[in-house]
gemmi code that builds the backbone of each chain (N, CA, C; Angstrom):
import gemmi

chains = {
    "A": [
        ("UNK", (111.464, 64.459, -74.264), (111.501, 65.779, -74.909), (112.667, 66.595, -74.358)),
        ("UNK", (113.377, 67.374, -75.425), (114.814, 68.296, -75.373), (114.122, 69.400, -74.051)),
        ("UNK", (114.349, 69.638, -73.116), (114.779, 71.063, -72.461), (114.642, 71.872, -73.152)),
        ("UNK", (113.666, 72.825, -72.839), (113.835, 74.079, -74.059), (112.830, 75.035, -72.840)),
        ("UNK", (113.760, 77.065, -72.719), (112.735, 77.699, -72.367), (111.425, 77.872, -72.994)),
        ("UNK", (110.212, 78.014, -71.921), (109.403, 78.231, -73.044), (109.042, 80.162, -72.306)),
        ("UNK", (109.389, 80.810, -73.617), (108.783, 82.218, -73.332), (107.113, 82.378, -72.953)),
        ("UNK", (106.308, 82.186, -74.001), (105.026, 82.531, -73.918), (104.155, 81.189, -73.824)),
        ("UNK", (103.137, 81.190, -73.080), (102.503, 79.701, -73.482), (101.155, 80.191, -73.579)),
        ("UNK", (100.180, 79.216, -74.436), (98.915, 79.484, -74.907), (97.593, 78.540, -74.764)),
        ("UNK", (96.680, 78.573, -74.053), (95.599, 78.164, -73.974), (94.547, 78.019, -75.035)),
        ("UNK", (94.658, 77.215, -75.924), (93.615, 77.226, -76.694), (92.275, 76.092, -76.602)),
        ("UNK", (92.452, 75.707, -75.425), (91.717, 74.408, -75.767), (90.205, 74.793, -75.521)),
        ("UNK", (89.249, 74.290, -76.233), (88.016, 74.125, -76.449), (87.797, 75.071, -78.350)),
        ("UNK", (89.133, 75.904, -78.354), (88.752, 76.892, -79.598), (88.244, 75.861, -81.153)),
        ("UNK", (88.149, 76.537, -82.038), (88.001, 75.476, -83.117), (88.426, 76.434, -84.136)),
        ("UNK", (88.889, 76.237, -85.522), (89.214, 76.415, -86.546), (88.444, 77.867, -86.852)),
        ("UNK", (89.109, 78.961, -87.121), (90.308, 79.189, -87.796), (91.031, 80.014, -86.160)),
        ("UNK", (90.837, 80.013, -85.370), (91.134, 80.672, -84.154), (92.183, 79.994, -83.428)),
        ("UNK", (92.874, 78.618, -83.549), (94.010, 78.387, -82.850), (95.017, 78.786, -83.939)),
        ("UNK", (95.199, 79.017, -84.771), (96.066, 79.233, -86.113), (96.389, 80.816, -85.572)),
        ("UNK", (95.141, 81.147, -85.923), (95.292, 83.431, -85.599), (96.105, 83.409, -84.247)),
        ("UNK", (95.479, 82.615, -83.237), (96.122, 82.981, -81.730), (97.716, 82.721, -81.676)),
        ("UNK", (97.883, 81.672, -82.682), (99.240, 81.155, -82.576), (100.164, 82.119, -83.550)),
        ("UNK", (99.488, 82.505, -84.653), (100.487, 83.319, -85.039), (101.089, 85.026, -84.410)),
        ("UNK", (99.776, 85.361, -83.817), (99.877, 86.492, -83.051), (100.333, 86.239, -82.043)),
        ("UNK", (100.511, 85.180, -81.546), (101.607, 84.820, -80.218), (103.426, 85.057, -80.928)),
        ("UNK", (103.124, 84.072, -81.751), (104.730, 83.597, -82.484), (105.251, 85.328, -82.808)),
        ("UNK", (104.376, 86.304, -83.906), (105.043, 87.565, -83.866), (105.353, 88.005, -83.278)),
        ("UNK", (104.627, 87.632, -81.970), (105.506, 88.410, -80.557), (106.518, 88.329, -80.263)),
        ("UNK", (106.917, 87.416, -79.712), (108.275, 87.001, -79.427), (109.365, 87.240, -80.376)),
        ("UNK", (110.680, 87.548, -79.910), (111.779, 87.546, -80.490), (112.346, 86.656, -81.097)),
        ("UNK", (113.095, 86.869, -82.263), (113.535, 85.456, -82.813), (114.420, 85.000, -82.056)),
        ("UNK", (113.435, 83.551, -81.995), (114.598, 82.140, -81.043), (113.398, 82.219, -79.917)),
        ("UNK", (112.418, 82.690, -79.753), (111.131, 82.646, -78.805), (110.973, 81.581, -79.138)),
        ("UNK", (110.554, 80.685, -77.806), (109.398, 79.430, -77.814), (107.763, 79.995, -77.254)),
        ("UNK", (107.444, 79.347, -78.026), (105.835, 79.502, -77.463), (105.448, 77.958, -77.633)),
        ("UNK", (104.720, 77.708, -76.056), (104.213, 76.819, -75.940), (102.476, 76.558, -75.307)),
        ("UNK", (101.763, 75.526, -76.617), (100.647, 75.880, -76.527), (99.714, 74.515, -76.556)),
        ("UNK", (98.321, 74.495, -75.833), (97.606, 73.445, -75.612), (96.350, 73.454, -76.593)),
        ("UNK", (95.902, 72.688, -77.179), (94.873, 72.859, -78.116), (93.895, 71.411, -77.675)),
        ("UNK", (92.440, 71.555, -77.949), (91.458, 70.543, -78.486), (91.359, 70.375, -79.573)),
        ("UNK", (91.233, 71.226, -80.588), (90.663, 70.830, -81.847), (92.169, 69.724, -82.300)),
        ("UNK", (90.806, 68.774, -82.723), (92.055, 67.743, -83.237), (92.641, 68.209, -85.098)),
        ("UNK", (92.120, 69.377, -85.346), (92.771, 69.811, -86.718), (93.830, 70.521, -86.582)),
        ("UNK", (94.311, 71.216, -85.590), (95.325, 71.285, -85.284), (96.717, 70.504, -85.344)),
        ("UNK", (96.289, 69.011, -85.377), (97.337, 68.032, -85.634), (98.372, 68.583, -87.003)),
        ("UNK", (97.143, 68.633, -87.552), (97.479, 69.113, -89.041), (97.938, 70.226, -89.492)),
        ("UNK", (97.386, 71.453, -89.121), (96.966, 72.795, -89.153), (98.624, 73.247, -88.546)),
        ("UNK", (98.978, 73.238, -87.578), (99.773, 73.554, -86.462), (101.298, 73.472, -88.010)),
        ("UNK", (101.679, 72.172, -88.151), (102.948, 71.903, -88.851), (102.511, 72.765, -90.018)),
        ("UNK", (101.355, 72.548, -90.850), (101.635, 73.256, -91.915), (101.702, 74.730, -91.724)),
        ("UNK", (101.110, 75.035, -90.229), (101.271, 77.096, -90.821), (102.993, 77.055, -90.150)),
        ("UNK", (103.155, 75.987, -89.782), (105.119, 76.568, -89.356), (105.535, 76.333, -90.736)),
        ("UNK", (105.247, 75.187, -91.805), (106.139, 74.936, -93.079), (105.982, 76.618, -93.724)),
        ("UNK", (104.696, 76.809, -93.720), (103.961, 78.050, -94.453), (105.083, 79.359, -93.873)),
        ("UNK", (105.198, 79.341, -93.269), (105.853, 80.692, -91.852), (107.102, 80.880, -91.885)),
        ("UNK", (107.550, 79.321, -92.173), (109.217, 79.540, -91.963), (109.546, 79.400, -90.552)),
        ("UNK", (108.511, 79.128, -89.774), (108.922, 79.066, -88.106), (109.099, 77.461, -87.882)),
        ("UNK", (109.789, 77.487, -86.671), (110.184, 75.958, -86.315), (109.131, 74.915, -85.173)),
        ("UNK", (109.127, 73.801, -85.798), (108.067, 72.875, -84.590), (108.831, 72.434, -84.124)),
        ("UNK", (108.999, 72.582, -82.636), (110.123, 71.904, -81.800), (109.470, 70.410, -81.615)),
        ("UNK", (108.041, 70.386, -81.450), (107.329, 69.476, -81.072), (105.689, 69.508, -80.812)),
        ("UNK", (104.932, 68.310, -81.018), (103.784, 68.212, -81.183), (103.170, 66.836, -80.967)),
        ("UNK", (102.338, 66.783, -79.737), (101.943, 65.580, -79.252), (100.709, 65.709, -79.228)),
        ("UNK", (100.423, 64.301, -78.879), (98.205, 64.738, -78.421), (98.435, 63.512, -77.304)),
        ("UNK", (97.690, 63.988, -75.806), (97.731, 63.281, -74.790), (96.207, 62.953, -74.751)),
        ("UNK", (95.304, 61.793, -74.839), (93.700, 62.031, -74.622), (93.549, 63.087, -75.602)),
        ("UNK", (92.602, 64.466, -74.867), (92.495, 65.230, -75.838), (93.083, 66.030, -76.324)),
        ("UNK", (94.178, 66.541, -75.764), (94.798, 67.365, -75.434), (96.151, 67.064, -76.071)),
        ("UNK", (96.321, 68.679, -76.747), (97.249, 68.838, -77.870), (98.153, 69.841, -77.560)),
        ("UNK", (99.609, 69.067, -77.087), (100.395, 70.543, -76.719), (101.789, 70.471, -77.900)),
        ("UNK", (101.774, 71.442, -78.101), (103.001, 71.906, -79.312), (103.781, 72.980, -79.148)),
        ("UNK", (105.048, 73.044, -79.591), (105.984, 74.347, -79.337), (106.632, 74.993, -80.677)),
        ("UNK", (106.678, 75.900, -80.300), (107.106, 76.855, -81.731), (107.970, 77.626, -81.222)),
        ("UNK", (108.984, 77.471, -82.239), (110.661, 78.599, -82.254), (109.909, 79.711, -83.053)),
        ("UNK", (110.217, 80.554, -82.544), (109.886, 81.767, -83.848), (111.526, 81.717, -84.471)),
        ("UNK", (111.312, 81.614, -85.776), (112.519, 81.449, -86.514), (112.712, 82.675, -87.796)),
        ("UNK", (111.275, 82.993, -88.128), (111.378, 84.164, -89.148), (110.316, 85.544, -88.776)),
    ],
    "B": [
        ("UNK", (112.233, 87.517, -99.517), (111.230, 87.360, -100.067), (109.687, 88.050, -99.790)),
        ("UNK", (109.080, 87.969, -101.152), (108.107, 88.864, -101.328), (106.938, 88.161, -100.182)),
        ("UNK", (106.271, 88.588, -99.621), (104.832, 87.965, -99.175), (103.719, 87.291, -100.522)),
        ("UNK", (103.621, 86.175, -100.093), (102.398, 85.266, -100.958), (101.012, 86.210, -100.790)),
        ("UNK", (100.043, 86.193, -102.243), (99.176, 86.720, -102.105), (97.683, 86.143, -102.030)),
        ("UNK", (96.627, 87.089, -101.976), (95.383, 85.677, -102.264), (94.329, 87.043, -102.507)),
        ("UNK", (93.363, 86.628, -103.685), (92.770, 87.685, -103.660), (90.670, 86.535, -103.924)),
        ("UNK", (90.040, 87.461, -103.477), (88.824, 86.856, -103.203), (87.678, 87.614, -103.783)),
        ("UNK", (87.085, 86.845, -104.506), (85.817, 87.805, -104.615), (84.212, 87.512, -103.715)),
        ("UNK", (83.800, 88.028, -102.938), (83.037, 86.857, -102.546), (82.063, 87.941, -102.763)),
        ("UNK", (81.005, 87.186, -103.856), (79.920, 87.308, -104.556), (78.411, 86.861, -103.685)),
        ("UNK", (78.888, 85.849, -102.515), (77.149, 85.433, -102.098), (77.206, 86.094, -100.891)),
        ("UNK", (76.368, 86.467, -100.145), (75.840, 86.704, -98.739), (74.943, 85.477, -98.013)),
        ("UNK", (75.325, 84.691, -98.360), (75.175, 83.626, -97.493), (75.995, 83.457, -96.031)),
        ("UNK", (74.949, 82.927, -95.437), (75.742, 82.543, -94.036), (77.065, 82.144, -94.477)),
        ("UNK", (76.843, 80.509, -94.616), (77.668, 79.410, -94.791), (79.489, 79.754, -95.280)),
        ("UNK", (78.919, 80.572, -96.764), (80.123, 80.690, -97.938), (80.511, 82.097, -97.202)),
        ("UNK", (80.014, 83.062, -96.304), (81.069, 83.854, -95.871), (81.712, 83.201, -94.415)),
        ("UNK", (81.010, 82.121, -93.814), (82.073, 81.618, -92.662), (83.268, 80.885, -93.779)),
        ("UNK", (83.335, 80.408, -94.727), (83.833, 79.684, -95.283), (85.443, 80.955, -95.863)),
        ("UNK", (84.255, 82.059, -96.084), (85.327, 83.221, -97.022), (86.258, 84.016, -95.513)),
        ("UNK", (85.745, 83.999, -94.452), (86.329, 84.704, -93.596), (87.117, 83.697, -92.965)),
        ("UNK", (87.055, 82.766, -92.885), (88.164, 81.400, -92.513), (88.910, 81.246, -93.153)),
        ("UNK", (89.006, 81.101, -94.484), (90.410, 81.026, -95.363), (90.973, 82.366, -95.035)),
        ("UNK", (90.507, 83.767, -95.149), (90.505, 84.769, -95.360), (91.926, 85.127, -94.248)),
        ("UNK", (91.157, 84.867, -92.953), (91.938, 85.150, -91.453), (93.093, 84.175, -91.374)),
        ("UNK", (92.746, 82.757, -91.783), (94.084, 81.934, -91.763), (95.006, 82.265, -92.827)),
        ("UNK", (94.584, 82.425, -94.153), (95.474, 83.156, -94.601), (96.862, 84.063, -94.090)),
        ("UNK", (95.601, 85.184, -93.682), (96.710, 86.130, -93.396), (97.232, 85.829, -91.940)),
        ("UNK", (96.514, 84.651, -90.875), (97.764, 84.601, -89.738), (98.869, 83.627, -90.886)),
        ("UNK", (98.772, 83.208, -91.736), (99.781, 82.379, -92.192), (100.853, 83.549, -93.516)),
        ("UNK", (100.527, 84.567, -92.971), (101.405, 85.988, -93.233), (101.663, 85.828, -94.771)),
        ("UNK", (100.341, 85.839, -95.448), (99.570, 85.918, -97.066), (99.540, 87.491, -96.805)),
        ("UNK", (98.943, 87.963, -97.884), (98.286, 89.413, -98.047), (96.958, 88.756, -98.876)),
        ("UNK", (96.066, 89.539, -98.070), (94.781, 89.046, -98.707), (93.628, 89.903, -98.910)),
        ("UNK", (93.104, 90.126, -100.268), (92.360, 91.141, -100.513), (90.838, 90.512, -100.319)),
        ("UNK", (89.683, 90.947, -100.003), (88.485, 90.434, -100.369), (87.401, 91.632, -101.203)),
        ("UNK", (87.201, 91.116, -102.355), (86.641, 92.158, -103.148), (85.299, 91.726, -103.169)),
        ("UNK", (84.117, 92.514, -101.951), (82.855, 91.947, -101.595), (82.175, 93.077, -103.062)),
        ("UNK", (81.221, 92.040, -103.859), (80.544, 92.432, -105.030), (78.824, 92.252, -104.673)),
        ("UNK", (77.837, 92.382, -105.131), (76.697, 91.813, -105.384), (76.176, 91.625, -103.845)),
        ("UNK", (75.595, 90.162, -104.200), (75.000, 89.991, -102.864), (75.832, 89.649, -101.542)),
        ("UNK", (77.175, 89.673, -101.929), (78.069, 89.914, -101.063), (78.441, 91.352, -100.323)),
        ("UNK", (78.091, 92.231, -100.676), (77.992, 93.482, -99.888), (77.447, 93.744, -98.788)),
        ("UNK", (76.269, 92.579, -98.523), (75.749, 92.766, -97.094), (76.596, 92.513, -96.080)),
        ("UNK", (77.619, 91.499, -96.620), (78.794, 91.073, -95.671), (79.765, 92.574, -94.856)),
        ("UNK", (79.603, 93.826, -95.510), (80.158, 94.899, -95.345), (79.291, 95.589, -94.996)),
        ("UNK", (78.212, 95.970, -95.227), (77.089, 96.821, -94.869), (76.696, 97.465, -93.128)),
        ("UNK", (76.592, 98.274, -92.829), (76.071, 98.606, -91.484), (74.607, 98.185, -91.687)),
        ("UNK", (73.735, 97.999, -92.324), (72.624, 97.396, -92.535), (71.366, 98.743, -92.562)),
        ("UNK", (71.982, 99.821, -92.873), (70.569, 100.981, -92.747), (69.914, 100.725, -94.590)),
        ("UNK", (68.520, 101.351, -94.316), (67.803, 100.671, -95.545), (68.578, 101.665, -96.311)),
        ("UNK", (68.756, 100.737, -97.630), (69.427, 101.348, -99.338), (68.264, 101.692, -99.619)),
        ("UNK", (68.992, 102.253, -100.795), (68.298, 102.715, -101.958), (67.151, 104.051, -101.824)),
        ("UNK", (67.194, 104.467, -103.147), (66.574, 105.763, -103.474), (65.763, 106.255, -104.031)),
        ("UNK", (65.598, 105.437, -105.504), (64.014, 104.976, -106.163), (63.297, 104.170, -105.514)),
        ("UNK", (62.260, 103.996, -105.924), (61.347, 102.916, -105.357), (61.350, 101.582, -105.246)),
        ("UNK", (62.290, 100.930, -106.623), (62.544, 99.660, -106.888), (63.984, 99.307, -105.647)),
        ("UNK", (64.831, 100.585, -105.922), (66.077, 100.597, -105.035), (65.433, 99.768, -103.424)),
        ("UNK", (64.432, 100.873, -103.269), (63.594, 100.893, -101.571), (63.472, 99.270, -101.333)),
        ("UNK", (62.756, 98.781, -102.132), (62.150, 97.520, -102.217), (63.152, 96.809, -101.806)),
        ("UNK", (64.312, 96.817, -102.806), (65.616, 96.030, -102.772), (66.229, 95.815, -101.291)),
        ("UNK", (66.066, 97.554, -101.298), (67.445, 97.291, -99.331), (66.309, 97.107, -98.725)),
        ("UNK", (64.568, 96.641, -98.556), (64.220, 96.263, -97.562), (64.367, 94.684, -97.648)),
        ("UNK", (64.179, 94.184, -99.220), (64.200, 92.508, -99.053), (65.279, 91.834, -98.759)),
        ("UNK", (66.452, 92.999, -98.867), (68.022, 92.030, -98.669), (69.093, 93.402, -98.206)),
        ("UNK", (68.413, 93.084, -96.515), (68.656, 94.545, -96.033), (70.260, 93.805, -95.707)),
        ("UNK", (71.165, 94.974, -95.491), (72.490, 94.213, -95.138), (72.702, 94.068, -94.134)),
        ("UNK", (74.303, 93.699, -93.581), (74.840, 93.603, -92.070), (74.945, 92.196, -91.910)),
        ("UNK", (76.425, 91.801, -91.295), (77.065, 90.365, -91.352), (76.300, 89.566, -90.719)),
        ("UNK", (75.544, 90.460, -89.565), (74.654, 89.553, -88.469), (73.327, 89.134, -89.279)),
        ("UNK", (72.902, 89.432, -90.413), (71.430, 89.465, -90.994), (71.600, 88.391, -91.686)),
        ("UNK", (72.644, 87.778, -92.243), (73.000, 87.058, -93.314), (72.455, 85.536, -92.861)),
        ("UNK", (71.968, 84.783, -93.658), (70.839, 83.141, -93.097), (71.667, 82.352, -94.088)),
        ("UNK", (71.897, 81.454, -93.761), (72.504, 79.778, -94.605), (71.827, 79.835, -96.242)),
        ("UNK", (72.839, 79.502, -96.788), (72.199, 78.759, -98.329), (71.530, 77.960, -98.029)),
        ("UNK", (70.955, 77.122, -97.378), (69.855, 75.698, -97.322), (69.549, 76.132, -95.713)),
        ("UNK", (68.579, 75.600, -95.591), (67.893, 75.401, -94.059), (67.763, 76.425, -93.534)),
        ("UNK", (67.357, 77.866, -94.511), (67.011, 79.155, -93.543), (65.522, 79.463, -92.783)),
        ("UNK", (65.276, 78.805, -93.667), (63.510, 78.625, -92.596), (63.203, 80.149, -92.331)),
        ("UNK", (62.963, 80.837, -93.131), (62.707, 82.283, -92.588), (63.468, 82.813, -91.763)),
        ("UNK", (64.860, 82.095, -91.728), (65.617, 82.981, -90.226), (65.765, 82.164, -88.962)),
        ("UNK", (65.005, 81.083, -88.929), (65.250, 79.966, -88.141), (66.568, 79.471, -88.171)),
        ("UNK", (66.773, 79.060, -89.308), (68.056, 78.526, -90.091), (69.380, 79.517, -89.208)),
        ("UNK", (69.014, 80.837, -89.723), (70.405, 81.300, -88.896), (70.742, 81.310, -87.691)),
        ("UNK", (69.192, 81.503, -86.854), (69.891, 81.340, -85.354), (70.153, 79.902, -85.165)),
        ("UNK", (69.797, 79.121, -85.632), (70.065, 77.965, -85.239), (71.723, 77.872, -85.641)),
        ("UNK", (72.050, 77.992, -86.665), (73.798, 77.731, -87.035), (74.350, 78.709, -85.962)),
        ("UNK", (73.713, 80.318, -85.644), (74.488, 80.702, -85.076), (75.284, 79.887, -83.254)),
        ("UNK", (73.577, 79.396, -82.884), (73.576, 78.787, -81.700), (74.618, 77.741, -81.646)),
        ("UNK", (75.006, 76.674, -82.855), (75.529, 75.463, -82.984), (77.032, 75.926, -83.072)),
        ("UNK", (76.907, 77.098, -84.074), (78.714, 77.518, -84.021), (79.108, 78.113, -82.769)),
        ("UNK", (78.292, 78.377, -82.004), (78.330, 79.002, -80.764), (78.725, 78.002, -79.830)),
        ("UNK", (78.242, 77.224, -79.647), (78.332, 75.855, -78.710), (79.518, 75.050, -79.152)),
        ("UNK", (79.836, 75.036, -80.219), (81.324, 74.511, -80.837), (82.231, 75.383, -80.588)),
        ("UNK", (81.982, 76.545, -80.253), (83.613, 77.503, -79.957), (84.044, 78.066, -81.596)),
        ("UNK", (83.158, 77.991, -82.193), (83.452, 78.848, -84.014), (83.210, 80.092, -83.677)),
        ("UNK", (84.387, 80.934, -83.666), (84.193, 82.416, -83.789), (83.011, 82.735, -84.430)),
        ("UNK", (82.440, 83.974, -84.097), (80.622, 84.343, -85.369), (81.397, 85.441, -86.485)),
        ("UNK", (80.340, 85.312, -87.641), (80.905, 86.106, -88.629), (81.398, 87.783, -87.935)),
        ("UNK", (80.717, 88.297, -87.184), (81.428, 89.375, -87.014), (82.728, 89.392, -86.220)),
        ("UNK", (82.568, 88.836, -85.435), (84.099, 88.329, -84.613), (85.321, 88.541, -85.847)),
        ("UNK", (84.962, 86.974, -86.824), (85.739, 86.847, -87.841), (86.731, 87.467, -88.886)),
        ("UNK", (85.198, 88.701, -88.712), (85.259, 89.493, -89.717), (86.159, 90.741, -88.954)),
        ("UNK", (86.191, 91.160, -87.877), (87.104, 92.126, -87.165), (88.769, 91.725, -86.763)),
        ("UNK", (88.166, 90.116, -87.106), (89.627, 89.445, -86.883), (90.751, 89.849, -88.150)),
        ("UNK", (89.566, 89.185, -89.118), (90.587, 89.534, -90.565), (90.920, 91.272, -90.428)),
        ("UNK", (90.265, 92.018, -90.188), (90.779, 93.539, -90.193), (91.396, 93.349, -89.716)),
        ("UNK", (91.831, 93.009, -87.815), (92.959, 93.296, -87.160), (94.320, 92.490, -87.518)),
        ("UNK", (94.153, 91.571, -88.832), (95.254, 90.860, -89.027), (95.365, 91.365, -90.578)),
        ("UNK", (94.964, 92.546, -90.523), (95.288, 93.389, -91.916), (94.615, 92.690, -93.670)),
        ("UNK", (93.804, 92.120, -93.494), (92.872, 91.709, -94.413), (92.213, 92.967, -95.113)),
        ("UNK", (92.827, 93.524, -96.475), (92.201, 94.632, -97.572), (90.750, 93.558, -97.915)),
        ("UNK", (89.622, 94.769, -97.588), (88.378, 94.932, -97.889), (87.965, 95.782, -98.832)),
        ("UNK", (87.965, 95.863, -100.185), (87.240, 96.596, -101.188), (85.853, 96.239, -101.587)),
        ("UNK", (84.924, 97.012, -102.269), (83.141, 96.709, -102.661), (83.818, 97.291, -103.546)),
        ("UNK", (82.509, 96.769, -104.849), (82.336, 96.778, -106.129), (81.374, 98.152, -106.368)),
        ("UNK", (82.114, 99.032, -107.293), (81.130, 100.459, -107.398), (80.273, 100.108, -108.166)),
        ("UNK", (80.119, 99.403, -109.215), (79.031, 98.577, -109.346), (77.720, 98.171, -109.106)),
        ("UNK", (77.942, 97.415, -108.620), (77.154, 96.860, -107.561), (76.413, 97.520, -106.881)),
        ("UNK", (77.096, 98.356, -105.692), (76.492, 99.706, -105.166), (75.549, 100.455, -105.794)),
        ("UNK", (75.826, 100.841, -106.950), (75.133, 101.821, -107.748), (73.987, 101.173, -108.256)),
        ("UNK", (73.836, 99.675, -108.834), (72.731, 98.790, -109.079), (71.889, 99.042, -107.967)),
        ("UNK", (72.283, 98.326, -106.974), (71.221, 98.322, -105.636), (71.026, 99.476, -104.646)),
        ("UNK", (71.892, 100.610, -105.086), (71.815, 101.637, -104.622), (72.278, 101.775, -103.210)),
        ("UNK", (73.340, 101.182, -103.003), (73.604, 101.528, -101.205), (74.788, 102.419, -101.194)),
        ("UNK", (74.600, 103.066, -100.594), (75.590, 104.162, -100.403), (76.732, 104.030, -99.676)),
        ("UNK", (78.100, 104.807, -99.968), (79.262, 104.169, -99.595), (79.127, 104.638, -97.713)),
        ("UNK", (78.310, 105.547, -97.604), (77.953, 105.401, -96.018), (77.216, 104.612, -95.049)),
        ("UNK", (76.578, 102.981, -96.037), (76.193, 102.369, -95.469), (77.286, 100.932, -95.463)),
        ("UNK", (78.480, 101.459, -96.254), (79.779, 100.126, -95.795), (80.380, 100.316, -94.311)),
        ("UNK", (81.020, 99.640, -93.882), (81.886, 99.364, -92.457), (82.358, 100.764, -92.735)),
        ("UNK", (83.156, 101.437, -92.087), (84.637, 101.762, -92.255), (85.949, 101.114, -92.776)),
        ("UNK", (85.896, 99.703, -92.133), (86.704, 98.850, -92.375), (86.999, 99.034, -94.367)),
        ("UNK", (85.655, 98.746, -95.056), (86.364, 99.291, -96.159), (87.130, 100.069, -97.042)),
        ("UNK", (88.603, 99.798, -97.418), (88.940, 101.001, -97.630), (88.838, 101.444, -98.804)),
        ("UNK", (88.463, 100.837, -99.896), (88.275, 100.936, -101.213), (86.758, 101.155, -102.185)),
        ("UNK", (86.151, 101.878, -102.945), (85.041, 100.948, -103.831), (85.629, 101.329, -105.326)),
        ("UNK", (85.900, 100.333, -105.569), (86.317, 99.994, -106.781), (85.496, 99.141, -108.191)),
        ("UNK", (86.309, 99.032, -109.442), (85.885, 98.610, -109.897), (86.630, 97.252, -111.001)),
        ("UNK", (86.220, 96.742, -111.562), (86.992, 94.916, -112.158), (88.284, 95.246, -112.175)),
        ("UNK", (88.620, 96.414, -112.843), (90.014, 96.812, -112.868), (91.378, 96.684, -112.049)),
        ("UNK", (90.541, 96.636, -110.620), (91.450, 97.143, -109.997), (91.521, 95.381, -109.062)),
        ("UNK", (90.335, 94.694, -109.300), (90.608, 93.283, -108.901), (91.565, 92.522, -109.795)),
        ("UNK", (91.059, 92.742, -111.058), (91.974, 92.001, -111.876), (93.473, 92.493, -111.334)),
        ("UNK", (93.670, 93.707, -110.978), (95.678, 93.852, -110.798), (95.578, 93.004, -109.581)),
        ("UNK", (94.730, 92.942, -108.826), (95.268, 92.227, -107.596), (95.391, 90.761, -107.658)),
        ("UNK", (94.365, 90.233, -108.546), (94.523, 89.134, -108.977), (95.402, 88.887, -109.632)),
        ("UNK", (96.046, 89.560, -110.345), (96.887, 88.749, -111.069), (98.604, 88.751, -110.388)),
        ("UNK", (98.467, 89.682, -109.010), (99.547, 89.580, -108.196), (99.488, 88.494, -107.168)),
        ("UNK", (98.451, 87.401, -107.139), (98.025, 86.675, -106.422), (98.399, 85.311, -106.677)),
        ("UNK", (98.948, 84.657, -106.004), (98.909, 83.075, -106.458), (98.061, 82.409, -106.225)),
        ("UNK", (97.096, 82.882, -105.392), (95.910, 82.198, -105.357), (94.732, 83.476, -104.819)),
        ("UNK", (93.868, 82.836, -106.175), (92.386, 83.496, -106.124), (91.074, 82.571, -105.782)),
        ("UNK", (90.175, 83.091, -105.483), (88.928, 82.075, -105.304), (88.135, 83.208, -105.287)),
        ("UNK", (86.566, 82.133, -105.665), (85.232, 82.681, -106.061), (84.226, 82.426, -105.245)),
        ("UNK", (83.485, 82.913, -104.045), (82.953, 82.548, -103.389), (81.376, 83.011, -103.190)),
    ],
}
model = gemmi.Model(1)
for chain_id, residues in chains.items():
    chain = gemmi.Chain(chain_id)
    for i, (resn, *xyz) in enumerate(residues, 1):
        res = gemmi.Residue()
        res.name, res.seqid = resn, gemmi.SeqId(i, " ")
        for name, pos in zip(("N", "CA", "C"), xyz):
            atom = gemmi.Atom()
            atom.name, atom.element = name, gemmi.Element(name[0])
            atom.pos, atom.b_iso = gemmi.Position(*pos), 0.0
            res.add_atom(atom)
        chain.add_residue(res)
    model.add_chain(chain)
structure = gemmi.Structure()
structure.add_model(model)
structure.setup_entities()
């Protein structure tokens, strides 16, 4: 994985649907454009969930893995 | 570009179909939609502070058998007199599912428009001092249909 700061990072793990989506977007508005936020999730719908609200958003997935349970992903705020 | 819209009517007070209406509802708008929910009928309890309606006698009857308030609301199937709800509540609880009121303060704080049907109200007689605050509207078809039709996506719940 590229080197990248990460500004804000986010704990979501144990949450479930629709609450890692809300947390993540109210993270991502925060930050300035070109912010990374980097964040850990359980729910495995997130796999899914995560890319489509960046297609939806206009924001960027730098990246998105699942280790065991554990789901960490990064977001550019781009718009 | 303009913001995508979504407009909702949600017609039941069921447990189930308002976790269902406040989940699209909130992801929606973190996915930076504008989203109206136009609570009608037996969907008004979903808005209600829950003090007894009504003013005639039949009214009385009404807000005691289907008194409102998000927390009162029991499952379409398996309510068992109320069994049914604590039990979903307990299970969504133990899964980490936000509860309908959580949900429901979520969609406000992520700017989710809440209108009731004047309608409706006036049928079952509840008074606009027994909605949230959160509502800012009571309206009537008129004013759903404009929103609907500024919407690319509507649903019936």
């Amino acid at each position: 994985m590229v080197e990248t700061n990460v500004d804000v990072t986010l704990d979501l793990k144990g949450l479930n649907c629709p609450t890692p989506v809300v947390r993540v977007s109210q993270a991502v508005n925060g930050l300035p454009l070109g912010g990374v936020l980097e964040a850990t999730a359980t729910d495995p719908g997130v796999l899914s969930d995560i890319p489509a609200w960046t297609r939806t958003t206009g924001n960027e997935l730098l990246s998105i893995e699942r280790q065991d349970r554990v789901i960490t992903f990064r977001i550019k705020r781009a718009k | 570009m303009e913001p995508k819209k979504l407009s909702m009517v949600v017609f039941s007070g069921d447990m189930d179909r308002a976790l269902a209406a406040f989940v699209i509802a909130t992801g929606a708008a973190a996915s930076g939609t504008e989203v109206t929910m136009f609570f009608t009928f037996w969907g008004l309890k979903l808005v209600q502070n829950g003090s007894l309606a009504g003013s005639s006698p039949l009214g009385r009857a009404m807000g005691l058998l289907n008194r409102g308030g998000v927390d009162r609301v029991g499952p379409s199937r398996f309510n068992f007199l109320g069994l049914g709800r604590w039990m979903f509540k307990r299970m969504m609880k133990s899964h980490n599912v936000a509860s309908l009121p959580e949900l429901r303060q979520t969609a406000t704080d992520l700017g989710v428009k809440l209108i009731a049907c004047q309608m409706s109200m006036d049928v079952m007689e509840i008074p606009r001092e027994d909605l949230i605050p959160e509502v800012t509207e009571v309206v009537g078809v008129a004013t759903f249909i404009e929103q609907a039709q500024q919407s690319q996506t509507t649903l019936f719940i």
